[in-house]
Structures are given as C-alpha cells and as structure tokens.
C-alpha positions as CSV (number, residue, x, y, z in Angstrom):
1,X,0.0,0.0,0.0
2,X,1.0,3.6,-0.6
3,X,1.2,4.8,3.3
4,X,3.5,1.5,3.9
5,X,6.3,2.2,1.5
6,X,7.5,5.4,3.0
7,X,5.6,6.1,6.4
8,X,6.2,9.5,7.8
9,X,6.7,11.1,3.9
10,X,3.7,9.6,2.7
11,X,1.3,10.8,5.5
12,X,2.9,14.2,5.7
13,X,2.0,14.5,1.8
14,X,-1.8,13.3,2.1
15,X,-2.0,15.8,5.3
16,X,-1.0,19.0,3.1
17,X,-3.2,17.3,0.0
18,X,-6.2,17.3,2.0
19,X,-5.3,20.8,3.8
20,X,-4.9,21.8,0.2
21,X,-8.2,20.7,-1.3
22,X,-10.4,22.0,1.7
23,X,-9.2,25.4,1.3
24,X,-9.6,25.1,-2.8
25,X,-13.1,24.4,-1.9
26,X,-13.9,27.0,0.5
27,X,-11.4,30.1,-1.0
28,X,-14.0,28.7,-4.5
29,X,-17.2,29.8,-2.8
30,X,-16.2,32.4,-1.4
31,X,-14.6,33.8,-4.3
32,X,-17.6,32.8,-6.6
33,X,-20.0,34.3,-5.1
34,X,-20.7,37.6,-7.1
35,X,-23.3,40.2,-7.8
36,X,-24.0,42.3,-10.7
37,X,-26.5,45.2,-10.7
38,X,-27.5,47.5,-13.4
39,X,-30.3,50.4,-13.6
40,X,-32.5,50.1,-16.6
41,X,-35.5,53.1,-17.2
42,X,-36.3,53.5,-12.9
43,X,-35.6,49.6,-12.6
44,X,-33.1,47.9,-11.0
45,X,-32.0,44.7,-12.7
46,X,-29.6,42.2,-10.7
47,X,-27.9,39.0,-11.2
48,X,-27.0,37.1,-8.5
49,X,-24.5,34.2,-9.6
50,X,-23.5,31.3,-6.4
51,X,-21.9,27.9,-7.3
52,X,-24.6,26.0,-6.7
53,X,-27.3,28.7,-7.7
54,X,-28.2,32.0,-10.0
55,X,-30.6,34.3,-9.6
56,X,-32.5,37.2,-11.6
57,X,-33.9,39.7,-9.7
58,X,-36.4,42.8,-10.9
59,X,-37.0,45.6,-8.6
60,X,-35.6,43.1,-5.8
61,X,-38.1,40.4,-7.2
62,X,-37.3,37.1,-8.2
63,X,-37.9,36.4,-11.9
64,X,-36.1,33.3,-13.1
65,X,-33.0,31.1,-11.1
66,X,-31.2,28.2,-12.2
67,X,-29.9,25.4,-9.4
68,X,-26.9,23.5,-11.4
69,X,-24.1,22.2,-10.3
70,X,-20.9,23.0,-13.1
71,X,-22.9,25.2,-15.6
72,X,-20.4,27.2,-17.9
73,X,-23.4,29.4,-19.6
74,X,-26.5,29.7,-18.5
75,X,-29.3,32.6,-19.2
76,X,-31.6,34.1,-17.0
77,X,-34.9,35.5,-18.7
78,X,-37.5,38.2,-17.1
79,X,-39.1,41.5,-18.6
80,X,-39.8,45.1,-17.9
81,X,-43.3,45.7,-19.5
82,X,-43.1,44.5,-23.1
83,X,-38.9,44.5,-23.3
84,X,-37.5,41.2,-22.7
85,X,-34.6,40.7,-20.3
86,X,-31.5,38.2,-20.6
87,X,-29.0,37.8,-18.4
88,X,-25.5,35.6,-19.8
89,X,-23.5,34.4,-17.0
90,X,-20.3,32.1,-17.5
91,X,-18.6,30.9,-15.1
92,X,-15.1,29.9,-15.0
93,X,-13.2,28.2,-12.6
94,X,-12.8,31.0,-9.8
95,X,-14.9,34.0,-11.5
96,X,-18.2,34.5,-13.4
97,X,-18.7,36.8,-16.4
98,X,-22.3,38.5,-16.4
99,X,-24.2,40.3,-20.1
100,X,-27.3,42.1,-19.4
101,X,-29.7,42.5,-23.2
102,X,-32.6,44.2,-23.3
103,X,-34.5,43.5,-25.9
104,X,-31.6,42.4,-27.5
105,X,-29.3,45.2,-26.6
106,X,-26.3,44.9,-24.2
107,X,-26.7,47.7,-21.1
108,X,-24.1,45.4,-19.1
109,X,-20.9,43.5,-19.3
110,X,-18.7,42.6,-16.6
C-alpha cells in the first residue's frame, strides 16, 4: 500500500493534499459568489451568480433562477413591460462573467 512504503513522507503528503483541497473548496465559494447590478429606465435589474445557484432579480423580485451544479453558460430571462430581459452568466473556474440585453441590446458587461 502507498502509506506502507514510505511512512512519515507519505502521510505528511496526504495531510497538506487534504489541507490543500479543503481550502480550494472554500477560497471557491467564497470567491464565486458575485453580484452584478445594473439600472435600466427606474428599474433595477440584478444578477445574482453562487456555485450552486443564480438568480435574476427585478426591482428586488425574483424572476427566473437556475440550481446547477458545473454550468459554464446559463441565461436568465424576465421582462420590464413589453422589453425582454437576458442575463449571460459564465462561469469559470474561480470568476463569473455576467451580459445584461434588453430586448436584445447589451446595457451590461462585466
């Protein structure tokens, strides 16, 4: 087995592995948790983008949310009277990267 071989080495590796991975984990969501507000005609439009969740608010009221786990591109929809709203969000491996359109017009990117 590998922890026989090499005793003290071996352990002392898988010790700062597993120290290693937690903190990947938790520096990930905390990282990844980001916000992205815009004001469109009197209306605020915001896109709330977690690792496990995202979330497209109107006027602080919930219009659409996705719940995946690993999504690279998703798209929130909503709408302000007749204009339609989309929100882009792609996500990378520490960051997310957020378009606003309405009705078809970028009034965000970040």
């Amino acid at each position: 087995m590998f922890l026989e071989t090499n005793g003290f080495a071996n352990w002392l590796f898988l010790i700062f592995f597993v120290v290693f991975m937690a903190l990947s984990f938790v520096i990930a969501f905390i990282v990844s948790n980001r916000k992205f507000e815009v004001e469109y005609m009197g209306h605020k439009i915001k896109v709330s983008a977690k690792p496990l969740k995202m979330l497209l608010y109107i006027d602080d009221k919930l219009i659409d949310s996705c719940s995946s786990v690993f999504t690279l591109h998703e798209i929130l929809k909503g709408s302000i009277g007749e204009k339609q709203i989309r929100a882009h969000i792609k996500s990378g491996a520490f960051s997310y990267k957020c378009e606003i359109f309405v009705a078809g017009e970028m009034i965000f990117k970040k």
